[in-house]
N, C-alpha and C positions, 0 to 999 in steps of 0.2 A: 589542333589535333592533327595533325599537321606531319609535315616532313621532319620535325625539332624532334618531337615524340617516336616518331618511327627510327631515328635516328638513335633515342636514348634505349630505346627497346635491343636492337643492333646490336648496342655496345655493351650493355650489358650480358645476354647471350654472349657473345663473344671475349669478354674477360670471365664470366666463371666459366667457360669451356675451357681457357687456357691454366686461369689458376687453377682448376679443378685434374687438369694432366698433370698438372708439378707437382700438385699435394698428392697425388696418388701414386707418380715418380718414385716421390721422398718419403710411400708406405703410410704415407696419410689416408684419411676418410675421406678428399676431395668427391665425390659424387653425390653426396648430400648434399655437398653448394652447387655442384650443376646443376640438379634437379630443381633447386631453390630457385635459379638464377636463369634456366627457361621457360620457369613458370610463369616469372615475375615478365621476362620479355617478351612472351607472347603476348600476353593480355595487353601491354603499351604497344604490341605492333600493332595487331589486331584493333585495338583504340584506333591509332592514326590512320587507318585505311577508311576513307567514307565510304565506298564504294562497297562494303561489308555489308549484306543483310543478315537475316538473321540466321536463315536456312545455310550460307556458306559459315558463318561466325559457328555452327553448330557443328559441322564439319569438322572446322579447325579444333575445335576441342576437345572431338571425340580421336582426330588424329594425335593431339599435344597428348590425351590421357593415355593414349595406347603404347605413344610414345616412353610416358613415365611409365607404364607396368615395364614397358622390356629394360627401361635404365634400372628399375627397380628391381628385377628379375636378376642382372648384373651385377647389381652393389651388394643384396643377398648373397649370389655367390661368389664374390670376393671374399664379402669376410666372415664365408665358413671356409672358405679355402686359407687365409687367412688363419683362421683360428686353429684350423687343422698343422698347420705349418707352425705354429707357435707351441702344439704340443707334439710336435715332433723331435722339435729344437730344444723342450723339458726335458723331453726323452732320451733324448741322446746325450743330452748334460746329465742326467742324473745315471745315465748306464758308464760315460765315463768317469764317474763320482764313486761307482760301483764298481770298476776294475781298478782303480786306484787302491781302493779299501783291500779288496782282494790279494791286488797284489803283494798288499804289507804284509795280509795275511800272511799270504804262500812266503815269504822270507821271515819272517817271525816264525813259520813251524819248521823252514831249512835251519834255523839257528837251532831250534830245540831239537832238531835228530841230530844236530853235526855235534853241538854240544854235553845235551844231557846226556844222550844216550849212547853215545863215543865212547863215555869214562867208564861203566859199569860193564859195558862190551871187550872192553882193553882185559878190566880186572877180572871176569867171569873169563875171558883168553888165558890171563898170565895162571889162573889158579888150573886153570883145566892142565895146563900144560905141565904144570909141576907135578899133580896127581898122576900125568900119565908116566911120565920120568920117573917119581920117587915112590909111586903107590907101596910098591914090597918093601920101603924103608922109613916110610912114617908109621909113627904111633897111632892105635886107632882114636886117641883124642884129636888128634892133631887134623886126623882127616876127614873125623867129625866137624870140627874145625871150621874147615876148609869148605864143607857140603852145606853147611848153614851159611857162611858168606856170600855162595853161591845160590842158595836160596833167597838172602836175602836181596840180591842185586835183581834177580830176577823179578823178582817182585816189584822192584823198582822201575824197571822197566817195562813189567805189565802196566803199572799205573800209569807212567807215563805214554804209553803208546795209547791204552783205552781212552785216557782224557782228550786226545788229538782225537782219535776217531770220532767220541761222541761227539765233542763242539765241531768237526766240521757235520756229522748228521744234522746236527740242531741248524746249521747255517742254510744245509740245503733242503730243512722241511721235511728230512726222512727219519726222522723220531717217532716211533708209532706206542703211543700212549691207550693201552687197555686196563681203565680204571675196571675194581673187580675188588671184591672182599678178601681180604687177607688179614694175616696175624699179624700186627704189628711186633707183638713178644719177637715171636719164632724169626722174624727179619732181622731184628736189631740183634738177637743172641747169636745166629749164623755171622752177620758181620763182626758184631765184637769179636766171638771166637776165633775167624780167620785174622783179626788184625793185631790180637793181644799181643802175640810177640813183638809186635812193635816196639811198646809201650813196655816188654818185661825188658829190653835189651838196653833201653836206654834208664833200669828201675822204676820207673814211673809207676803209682798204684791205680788201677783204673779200676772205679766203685761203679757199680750196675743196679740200678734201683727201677724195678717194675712192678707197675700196681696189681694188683688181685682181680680176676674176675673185666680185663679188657675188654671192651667190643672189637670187633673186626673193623678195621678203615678200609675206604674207597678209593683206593691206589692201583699202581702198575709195582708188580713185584718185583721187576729189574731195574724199575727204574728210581722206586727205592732204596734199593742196594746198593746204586750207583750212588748216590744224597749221603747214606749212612758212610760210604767207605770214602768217601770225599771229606768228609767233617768230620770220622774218629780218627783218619791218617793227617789232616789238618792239627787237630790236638795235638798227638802225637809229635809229628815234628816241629811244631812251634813250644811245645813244653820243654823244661829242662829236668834234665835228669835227677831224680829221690822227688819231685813232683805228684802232683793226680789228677787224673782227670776221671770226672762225674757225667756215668751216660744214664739219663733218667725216661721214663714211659713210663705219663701221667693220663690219666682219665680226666677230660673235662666236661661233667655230664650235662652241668645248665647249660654247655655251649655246643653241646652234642659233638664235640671233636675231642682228638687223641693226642697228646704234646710230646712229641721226642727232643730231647736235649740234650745236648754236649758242651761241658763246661769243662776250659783246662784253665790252669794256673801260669798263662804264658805273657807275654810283652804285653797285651792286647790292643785293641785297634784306637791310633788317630782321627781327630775329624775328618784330613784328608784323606785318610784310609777308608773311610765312610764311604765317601766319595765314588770312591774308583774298584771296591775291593767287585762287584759284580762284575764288571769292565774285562771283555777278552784278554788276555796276555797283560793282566793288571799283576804291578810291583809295588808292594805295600812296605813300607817302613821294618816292619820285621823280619829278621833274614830265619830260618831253621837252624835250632840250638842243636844239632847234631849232624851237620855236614851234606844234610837231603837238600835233593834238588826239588826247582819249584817249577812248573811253567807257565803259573798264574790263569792257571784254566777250570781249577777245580769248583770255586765258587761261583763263576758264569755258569759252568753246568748243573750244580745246584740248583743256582736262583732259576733257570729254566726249564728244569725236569718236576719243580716242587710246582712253581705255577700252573705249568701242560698238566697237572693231578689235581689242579684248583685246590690246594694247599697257601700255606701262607707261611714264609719262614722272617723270622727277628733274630736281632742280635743285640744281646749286652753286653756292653765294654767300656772299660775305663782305661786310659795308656797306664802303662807297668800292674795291672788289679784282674790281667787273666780275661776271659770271653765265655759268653756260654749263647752258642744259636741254639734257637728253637724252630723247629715244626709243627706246624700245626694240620693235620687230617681229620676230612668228617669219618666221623663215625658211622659203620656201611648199618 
């Protein structure tokens, strides 16, 4: 018990002190083996010393234990410092994951003002200017005419500009949903009516079927507006012309909810259309049968205005056999 022993107590301490700075170097747990590794070497020093009673042997190990609380106390905050450092490095990976997103964003919605809304601006320019030049020499059909095309563009570019605003609302959490009893009739008749022309200009027959003696649903009334004029202007433009589309509000009383449906006669959707069709700035297989522009935002703000009303919306579709979404509202 000897010099041998004190010797191997030595080397030990002395190589997990060194391994134990390279492994923590190289971002390793290294201090769990030094701890290990002068526990183990005290006890063999402390063995080879004879001259050790028991009174100093007791010494030594209340110095070795005080020892370990403070290494202990260190390796604790390592790795929460550590752990803190590893979620900061999430953080910053998922906030640059987060401006990348954004960014497409922001160039996805400069395509759709330089684009869509360029053309209808040019044509709403060229017709203004001719009214102002010819007004005392056009006929009053003519200038009739002209005041509906100009209605009708505008209209097109209310739609599209409200769709950009609400999806970026919904992006930034400024959506404010106050569910509240309303009429389901009185909602969907207000919409149909504002959008019928759609639908009279391209012949299209649009059938309106509502049940008798409704309950009132548990909604936000603008923010069914927004659902309804998104999916009877969907119809509409994905229908072709001498077509129909069927806007129905059914009573579902064993299920205590309300079913609004829009069914047109148009391409209807692919599996892969399944897929993607909720999807921000989502391009689906079917182009619009009458020259409307799309900027694939109207269904993402559906599927998320219907759910923020705890609503539930489906779709049935077969490719070329036309679509019909439903909603579904609890009954208030």
């Amino acid at each position: 018990m000897t010099g041998g022993t004190y010797q191997a107590g030595m080397l030990i301490v002395s190589l997990g002190f060194w391994d134990s700075l390279c492994a923590i170097s190289m971002g390793g747990m290294g201090l769990d083996y030094l701890l290990e590794s002068i526990t183990l070497g005290v006890f063999l020093i402390a063995g080879s010393l004879e001259w050790l009673n028991r009174d100093t042997l007791l010494i030594l190990f209340a110095v070795s234990l005080i020892g370990l609380i403070i290494l202990s106390s260190i390796l604790y905050a390592y790795r929460k410092q550590r752990k803190r450092q590893q979620e900061i490095n999430k953080s910053l990976s998922e906030g640059a994951r987060n401006l990348s997103y954004l960014n497409d964003d922001i160039h996805r919605f400069i395509g759709v003002v330089s684009h869509d809304l360029r053309s209808p601006l040019n044509s709403i320019t060229a017709i203004s200017e001719l009214l102002a030049m010819d007004a005392d020499q056009l006929p009053p059909k003519e200038i009739e005419e002209y005041a509906g095309n100009i209605h009708d563009l505008t209209m097109r570019i209310n739609n599209l500009v409200s769709n950009m605003m609400d999806a970026n609302k919904i992006e930034l959490g400024e959506v404010k949903i106050k569910p509240e009893p309303i009429s389901p009739e009185k909602t969907v008749t207000d919409v149909f009516n504002a959008l019928k022309i759609l639908g009279d200009k391209k012949s299209i027959k649009t059938i309106l079927r509502i049940d008798d003696n409704l309950p009132l649903v548990v909604a936000d009334q603008e923010a069914l507006s927004r659902v309804l004029e998104n999916l009877i202007n969907n119809a509409y433009k994905f229908s072709h012309p001498d077509s129909s589309v069927t806007i129905k509000v059914e009573h579902l009383s064993a299920e205590q909810k309300v079913r609004i449906s829009i069914g047109d006669e148009g391409p209807g959707f692919t599996e892969e259309d399944r897929k993607n069709m909720y999807n921000k700035f989502s391009k689906l297989s079917a182009s619009p049968t009458g020259g409307e522009k799309t900027t694939g935002l109207g269904l993402y703000i559906v599927q998320k205005l219907v759910h923020r009303m705890d609503g539930r919306i489906e779709l049935e579709s077969e490719p070329g056999s036309g679509s019909v979404f439903s909603i579904y509202l609890k009954s208030a």
